[in-house]
N, C-alpha and C positions, 0 to 999 in steps of 0.2 A: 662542477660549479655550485656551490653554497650558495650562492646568493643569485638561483635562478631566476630568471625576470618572468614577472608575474603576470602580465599583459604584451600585445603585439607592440604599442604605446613604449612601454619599456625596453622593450626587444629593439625599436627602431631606433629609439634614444641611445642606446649605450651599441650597437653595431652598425649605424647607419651609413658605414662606408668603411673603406681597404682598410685605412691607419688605424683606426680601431678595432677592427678583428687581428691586425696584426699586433697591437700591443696586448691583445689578452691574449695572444699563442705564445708572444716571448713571455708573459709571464707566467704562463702557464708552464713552460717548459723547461724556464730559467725564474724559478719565484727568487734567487740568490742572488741574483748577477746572472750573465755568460759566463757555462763554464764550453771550451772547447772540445769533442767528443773526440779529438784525435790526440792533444798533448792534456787537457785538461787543464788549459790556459783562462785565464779568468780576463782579458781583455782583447776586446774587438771594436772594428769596426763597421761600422754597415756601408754596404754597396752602392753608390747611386746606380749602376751601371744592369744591376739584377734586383728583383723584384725581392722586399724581405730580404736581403743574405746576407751576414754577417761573417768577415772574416777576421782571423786568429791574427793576435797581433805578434805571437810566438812560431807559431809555424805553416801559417798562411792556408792554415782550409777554411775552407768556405761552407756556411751552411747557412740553409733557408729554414727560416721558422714551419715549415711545411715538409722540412726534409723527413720521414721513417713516418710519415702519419698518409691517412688516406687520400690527405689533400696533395702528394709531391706528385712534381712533373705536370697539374693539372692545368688546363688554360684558362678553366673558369675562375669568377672572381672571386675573394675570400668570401665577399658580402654573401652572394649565389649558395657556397656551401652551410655557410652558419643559419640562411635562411632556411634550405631544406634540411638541419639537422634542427633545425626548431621546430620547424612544421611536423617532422617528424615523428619527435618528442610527444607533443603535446596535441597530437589528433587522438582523440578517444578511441576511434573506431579506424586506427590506420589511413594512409595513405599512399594513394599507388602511386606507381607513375606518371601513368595521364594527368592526376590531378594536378602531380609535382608540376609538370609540362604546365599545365594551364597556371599555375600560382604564381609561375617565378619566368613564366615566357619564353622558356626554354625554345631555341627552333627546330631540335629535335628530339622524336622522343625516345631516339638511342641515349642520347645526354641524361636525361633523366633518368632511365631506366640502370643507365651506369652510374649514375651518382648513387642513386635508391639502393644497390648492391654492394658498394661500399662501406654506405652509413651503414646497414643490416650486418654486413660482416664484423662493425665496430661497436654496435649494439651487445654483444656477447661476451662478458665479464669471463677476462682471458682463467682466471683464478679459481672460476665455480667451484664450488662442490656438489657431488652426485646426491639425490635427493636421499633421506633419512624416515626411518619412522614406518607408518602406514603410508605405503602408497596404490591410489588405484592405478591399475595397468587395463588397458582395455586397445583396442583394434578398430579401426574406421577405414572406407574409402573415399576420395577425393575422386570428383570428373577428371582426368588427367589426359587427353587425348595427343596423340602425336601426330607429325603430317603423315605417317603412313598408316596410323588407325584406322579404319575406315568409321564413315557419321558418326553412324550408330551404335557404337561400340559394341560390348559384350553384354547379355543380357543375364540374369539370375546371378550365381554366383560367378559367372567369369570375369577375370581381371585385367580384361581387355579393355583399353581404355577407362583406368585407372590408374590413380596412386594409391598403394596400399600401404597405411601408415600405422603405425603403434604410439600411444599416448600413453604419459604418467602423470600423475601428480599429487603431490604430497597431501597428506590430509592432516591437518592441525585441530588443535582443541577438540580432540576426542571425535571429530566429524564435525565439530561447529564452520570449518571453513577450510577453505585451498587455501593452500601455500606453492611454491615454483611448480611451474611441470616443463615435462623434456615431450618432443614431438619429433619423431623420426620417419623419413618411407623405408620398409622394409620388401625384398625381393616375394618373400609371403608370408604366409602365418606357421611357417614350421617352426617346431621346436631351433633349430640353430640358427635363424634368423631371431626366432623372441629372445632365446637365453642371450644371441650378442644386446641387442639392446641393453636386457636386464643390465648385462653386466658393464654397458659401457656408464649407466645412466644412472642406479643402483647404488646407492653405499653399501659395504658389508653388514650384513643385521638389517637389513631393511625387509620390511615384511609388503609380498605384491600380492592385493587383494583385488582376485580377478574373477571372472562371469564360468571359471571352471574347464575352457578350454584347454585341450591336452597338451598344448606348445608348450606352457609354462613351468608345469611340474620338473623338477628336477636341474633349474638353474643356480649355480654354485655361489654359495653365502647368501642366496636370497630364501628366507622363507615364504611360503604358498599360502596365501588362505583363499581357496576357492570357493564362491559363492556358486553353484549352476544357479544359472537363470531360469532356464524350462519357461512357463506361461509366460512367468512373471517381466516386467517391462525390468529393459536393463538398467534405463535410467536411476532407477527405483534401488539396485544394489549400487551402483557403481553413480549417483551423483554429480559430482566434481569432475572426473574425465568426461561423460556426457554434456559437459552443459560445457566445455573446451571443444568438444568435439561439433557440437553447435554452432558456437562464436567463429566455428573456424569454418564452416560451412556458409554460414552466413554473413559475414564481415566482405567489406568493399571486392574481396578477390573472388566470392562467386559471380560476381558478374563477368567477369571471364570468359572466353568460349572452350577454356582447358590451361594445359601448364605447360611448361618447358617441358623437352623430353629429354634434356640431359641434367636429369635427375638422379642420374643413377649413382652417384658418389654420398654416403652419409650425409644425413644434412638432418642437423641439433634445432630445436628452439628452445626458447627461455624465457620464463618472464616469473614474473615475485607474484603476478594474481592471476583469479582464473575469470577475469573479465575480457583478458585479451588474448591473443592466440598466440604469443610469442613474437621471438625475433631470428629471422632465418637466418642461417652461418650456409651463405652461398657456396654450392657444390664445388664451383670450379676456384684455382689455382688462381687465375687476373682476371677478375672483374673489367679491369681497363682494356684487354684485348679481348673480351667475348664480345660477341654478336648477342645483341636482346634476343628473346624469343617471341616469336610471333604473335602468342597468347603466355601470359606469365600469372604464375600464382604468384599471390600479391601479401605479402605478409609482412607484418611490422610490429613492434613493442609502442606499447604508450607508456 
């Protein structure tokens, strides 16, 4: 959208109801006309009988302006989703589910919790390209407890009752500022868990400038420049991932009492600055058939 609205004010004016989110989805989908996805018929007609659907005036399929997008099959109302992918959008500091639930009145906060996983999976620019340049690489834990963890999890360095996650992020103008970064959990810090990252994340020629731990060395087209830390505070070599690894600590999802535990499938973020912690590309397969987690790390792109 080029001409994103600039206030709730404008947001309410130009989608305040079904008929207008459903004419900026036809013409977002059809800026030309209807063209039909099955003969590539350029004339239809729309359905009184189905909500949105448009059928082929040539060979009679049928489609809903919602049809191949996050919104098909859904019950909620267009208004519902365009409001939580606003809200979405344009919360500085993210938004979770609960809040989604309290803003939009949701009666349950499985509903929200499954809409939140949706937009997040649509938040990630299907196109990316893998980060370039200088990039920091650095390693963090996340509270990540599951129902069979027990309290207190593991103490000193066990990774019990965590998620242990690897961070990048680009460093632009010479270190004058971030650029994207990628945010992954990884099974642990060994070398064939860092090098997959490197390499899923990584441009070829990209140089990972990391605190000197032994995982890194020796990952294929990446060069190393390892800083040891020793005394020295990490923040102090490595910056830009620190101060991500921060935001991400600290942003609406530590209040949490822990995360999903079925996190165990890759799971990417993304974002263009290092103000926000990214946008998560949910683990599982359908969002619309999972069950919430009890406790959910809460992650979103502004």
């Amino acid at each position: 959208m080029t001409d994103f609205p600039r206030s709730l004010i404008e947001f309410q004016q130009r989608f305040g109801d079904e008929a207008a989110c459903a004419q900026y989805l036809v013409a977002t989908r059809w800026p030309d006309g209807f063209v039909c996805p099955g003969c590539a018929g350029g004339k239809a007609w729309r359905l009184e009988t189905k909500a949105w659907t448009y059928e082929c005036a040539d060979c009679g399929r049928q489609t809903s302006v919602t049809a191949g997008t996050i919104m098909h099959h859904s019950k909620l109302p267009l208004t519902a989703w365009f409001w939580a992918a606003y809200l979405m959008a344009t919360h500085s500091n993210g938004i979770s589910a609960v809040q989604l639930q309290r803003q939009l009145a949701f009666g349950s906060y499985k509903t929200a919790w499954l809409l939140c996983a949706k937009l997040r999976r649509s938040m990630l620019a299907p196109g990316r390209s893998p980060l370039a340049g200088l990039v920091e690489v650095d390693e963090t834990e996340i509270a990540c407890r599951s129902k069979n963890d027990p309290v207190t999890g593991g103490g000193g360095r066990s990774h019990q009752g965590k998620m242990l996650v690897v961070g990048a992020v680009e460093v632009e103008d010479g270190g004058l500022g971030p650029g994207r970064i990628r945010l992954g959990p990884v099974a642990d810090y060994s070398a064939a868990s860092l090098h997959a990252f490197l390499a899923a994340n990584l441009a070829p020629g990209a140089t990972a400038k990391t605190d000197g731990w032994s995982g890194y060395p020796g990952a294929a087209g990446v060069t190393h420049d390892p800083h040891v830390v020793g005394k020295m505070a990490a923040h102090i070599v490595l910056p830009w991932i620190h101060r991500i690894f921060s935001n991400l600590k600290s942003g609406p999802w530590a209040s949490t009492m822990g995360c999903a535990a079925s996190t165990s499938n890759p799971t990417l973020m993304n974002s263009s600055s290092a103000s926000t912690a990214g946008a998560l590309d949910m683990p599982h397969s359908g969002p619309s058939s999972a069950s919430p987690p009890r406790t959910s790390l809460c992650l979103t792109r502004c």
